[in-house]
N, C-alpha and C positions, 0 to 999 in steps of 0.2 A: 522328216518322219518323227515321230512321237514316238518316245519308249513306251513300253506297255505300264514300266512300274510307274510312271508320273499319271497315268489313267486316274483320277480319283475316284475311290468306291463311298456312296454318299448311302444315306438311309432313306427307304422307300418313303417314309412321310413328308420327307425333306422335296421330294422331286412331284409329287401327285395326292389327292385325295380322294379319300375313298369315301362312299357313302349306300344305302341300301336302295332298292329301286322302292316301288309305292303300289300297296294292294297285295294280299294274297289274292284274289284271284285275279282271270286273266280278263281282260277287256277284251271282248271280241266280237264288234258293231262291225264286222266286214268293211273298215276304212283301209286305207292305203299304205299305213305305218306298222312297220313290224312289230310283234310283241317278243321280249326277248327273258325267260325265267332263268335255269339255272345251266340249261347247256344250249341253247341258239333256241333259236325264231319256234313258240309256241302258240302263234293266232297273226292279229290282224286288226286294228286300232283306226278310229278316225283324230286321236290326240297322241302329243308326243311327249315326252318328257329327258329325253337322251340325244347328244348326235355325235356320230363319230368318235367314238372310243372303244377301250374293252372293258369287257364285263363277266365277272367272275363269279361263277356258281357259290349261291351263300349256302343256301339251304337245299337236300337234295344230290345232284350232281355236284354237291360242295368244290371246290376248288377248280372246276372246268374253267379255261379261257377260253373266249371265241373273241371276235374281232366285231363288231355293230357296226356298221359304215350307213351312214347317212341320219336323215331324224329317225328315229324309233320311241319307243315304250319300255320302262324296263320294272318286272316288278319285283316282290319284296324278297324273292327266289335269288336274285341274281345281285351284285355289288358293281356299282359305277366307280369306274376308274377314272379319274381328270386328269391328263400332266397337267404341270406346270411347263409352258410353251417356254419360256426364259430358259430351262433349265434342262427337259429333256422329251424329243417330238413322240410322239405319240404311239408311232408305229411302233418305233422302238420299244417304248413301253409296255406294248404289248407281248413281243418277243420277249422282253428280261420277267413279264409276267409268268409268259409261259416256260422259259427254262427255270424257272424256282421250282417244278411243279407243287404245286400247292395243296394238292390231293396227299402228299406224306405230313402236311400237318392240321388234318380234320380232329374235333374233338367230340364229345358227345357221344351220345346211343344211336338218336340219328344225326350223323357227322353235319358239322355245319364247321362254316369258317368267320370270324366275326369281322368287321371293321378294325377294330382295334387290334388283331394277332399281325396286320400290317406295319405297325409299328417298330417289328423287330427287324424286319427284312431291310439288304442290304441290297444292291444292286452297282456295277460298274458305270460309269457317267463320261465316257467322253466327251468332247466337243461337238454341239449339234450338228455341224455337217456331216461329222464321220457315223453318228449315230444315224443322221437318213440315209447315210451311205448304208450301213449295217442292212440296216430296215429294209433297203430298194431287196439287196443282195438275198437277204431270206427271205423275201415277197416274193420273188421268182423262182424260189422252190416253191413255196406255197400256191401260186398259179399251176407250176406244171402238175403238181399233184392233184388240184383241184380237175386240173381237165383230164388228167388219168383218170381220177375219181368219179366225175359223166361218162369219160368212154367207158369205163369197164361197167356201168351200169348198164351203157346202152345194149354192149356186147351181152349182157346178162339177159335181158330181154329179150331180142334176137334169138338168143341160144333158148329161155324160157318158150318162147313160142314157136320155136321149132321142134321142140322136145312134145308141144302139146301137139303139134299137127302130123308131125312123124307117125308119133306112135300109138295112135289113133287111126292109122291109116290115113286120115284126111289131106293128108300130101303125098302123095307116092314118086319117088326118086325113080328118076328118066330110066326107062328096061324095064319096069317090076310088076305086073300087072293082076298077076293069082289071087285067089282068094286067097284072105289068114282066116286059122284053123282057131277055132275055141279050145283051148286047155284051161287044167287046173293048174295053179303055180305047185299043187304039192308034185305033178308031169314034171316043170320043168325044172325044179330047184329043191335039193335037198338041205336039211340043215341038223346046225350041231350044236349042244353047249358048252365054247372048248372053258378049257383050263382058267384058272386065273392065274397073274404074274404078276409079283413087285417087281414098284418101279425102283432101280439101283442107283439115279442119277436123272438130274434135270439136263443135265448137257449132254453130246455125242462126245464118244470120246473112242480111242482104241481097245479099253476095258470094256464099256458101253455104249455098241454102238447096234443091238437091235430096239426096233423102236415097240416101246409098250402105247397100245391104241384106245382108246376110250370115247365115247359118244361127244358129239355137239361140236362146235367150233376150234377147239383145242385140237383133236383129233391125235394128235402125237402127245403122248400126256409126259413121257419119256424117256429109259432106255436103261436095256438090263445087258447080261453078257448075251454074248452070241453062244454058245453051248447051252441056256439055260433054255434046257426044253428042245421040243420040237419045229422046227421054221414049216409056219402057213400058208405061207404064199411066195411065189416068184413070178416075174412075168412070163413063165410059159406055164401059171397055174393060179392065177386071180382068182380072187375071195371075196364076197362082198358080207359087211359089217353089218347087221343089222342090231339096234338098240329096242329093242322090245317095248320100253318104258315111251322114248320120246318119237317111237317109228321113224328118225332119222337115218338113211343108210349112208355107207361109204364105201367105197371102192379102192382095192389093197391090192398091188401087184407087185408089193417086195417083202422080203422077211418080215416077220411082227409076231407080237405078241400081245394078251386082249387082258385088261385089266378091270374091266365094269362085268359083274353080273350078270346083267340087265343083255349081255350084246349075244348076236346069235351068228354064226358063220355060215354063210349058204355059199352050196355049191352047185355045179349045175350037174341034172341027173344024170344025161348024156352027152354026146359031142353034137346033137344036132340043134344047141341053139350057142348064141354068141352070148357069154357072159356081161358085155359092158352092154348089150342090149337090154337083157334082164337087169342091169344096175339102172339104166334109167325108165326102165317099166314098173320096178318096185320105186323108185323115188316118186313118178306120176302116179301110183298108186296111192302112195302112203300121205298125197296130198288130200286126197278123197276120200280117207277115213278116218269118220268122226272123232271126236275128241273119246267121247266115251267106248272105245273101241280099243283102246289101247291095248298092246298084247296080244294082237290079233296076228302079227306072226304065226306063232304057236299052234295057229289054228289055219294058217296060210292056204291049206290043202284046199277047203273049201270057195277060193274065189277063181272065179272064170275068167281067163282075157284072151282076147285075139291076138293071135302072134302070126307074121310073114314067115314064109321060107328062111331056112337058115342063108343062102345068100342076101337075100333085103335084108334079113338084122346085120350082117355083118355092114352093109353098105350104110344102115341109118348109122350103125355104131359109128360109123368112121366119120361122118359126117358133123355128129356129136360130141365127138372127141378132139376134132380139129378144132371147134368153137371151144370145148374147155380148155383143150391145149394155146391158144391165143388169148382167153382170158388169164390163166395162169401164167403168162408170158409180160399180159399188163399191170399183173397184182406184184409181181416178183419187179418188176419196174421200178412200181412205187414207192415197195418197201427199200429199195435199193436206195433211191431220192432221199426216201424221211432217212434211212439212217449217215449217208450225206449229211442232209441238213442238220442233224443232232452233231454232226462232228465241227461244221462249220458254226454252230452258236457255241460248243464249247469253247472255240478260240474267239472266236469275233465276241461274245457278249459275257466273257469273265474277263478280258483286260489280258489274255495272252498273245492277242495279235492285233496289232493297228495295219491301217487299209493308210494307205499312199494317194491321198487326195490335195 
């Protein structure tokens, strides 16, 4: 076995070169060959000029790696990476590409990354076996993520089109047969503009561990003391978020606290409908109004929908929520794998651990 310290770290120019792909714009004669700019596959090419490497966002998604397998097209968006096959395989290459992340040294106004800032980078170099050994070993996270990454789409869809046919009535869950009633959402869901809260801490901690909420993908933006203020929600009193500005909701059934302006609290007026029902009635809503509508919250009172008996909504809810609960099941998977794999390249691909080949 190989000590770690005899690993020799060589200079990125020494092992590969780099160069610009060709064309600001994208060739796209619907041929067979991918086109690949500054973060993966942008069209569809009858000519190639690339195969089998990676290619790193020049301009744009600056410093993106993705992996190009087979011939392709790369244009002047994206940077062709070559090894040198003597010296160090490819795969690999792309791996040590991607743990430099290359995105903390973008320059300019809009960030680009040149040919030349390669020049300074350093990279570990074992023996090319052990290197396709590395390479096999993070490929197989990379596959399993990649097929989480289909299923959970597929599960997404599934769930999307169940959510359209549910609650439209156009699918009725076995037993449920009544007509649904026309109301107004301002019937079934009241609302409020609470408070705003600083955030006291990016991490959870025992000082800060309620979480401050905010609109779009973040959704936990947070975390302030648990005394500060009044607690919104618990699971025997869901709250659902709504963002006024970007009409995205979200659905809160533990402590919180709301940090965007913009967001509105609704509750339901009575006990006779199921709240996670209403959380996906307003989300299939808020897909069907227009863009210039925005704000329309506010004004919520005025729109009409059909709603089942409070037992069908509790039934579609449950139905609903098993598919979000198994999605969330496979997203929590994933992230579990990628930070695996981020722990297994800091040993395998800085030289602190050799593999027994």
């Amino acid at each position: 076995m190989v000590n770690p310290t005899q690993i020799k770290k060589r200079m990125l120019k020494e092992v590969a070169t780099f160069k610009y792909g060709i064309g600001n714009t994208i060739p796209s004669d619907g041929g067979k060959y991918p086109v690949y700019g500054c973060n993966g596959i942008v069209g569809y090419t009858s000519k190639y000029n690339n195969e089998d490497t990676p290619i790193i966002g020049h301009i744009g998604s600056a410093g993106v790696v993705v992996w190009a397998e087979g011939k392709h097209y790369v244009t002047y968006n994206g940077t062709i990476c070559k090894a040198n096959d003597n010296i160090v395989d490819k795969h690999y290459l792309y791996y040590q590409l991607q743990f430099l992340k290359l995105e903390n040294y973008l320059k300019g106004g809009q960030p680009f990354l040149s040919v030349s800032d390669f020049d300074t980078f350093h990279i570990y170099v074992p023996s090319l076996k052990e290197q396709k050994e590395i390479a096999h070993i993070l490929g197989i996270f990379d596959r399993h993520m990649d097929n989480l990454t289909r299923l959970i789409e597929k599960k997404k869809a599934i769930r999307d089109g169940a959510l359209e046919d549910l609650m439209n009535g156009k699918i009725r869950l076995d037993g449920f047969h009544g007509e649904w009633k026309e109301e107004s959402l301002g019937n079934l869901l009241k609302y409020e503009q609470p408070q705003n809260y600083i955030v006291k801490s990016t991490k959870y901690s025992n000082e800060f561990k309620i979480p401050v909420l905010t609109a779009g993908q973040s959704f936990i933006l947070g975390y302030t003391h648990e005394n500060f203020g009044i607690k919104r929600a618990s699971k025997e009193n869901p709250i659902l978020l709504f963002d006024d500005f970007t009409t995205s909701v979200q659905f809160a059934d533990f402590p919180f606290k709301v940090k965007s302006s913009a967001m509105k609290l609704l509750t339901l007026s009575d006990n006779e409908n199921n709240i996670y029902f209403m959380y996906n009635l307003l989300k299939r809503l808020s897909y069907e109004v227009e863009t210039h509508e925005r704000h329309w919250i506010s004004q919520f009172a005025k729109y009409k929908v059909f709603v089942p008996p409070y037992e069908e909504q509790q039934a579609v809810a449950e139905v609903l929520k098993a598919m979000e609960d198994e999605i969330r099941l496979l997203e929590k998977e994933f992230d579990k794998i990628k930070q695996i794999k981020e722990g297994a390249m800091e040993e395998l691909l800085m030289g602190q651990f050799c593999l027994t080949i």
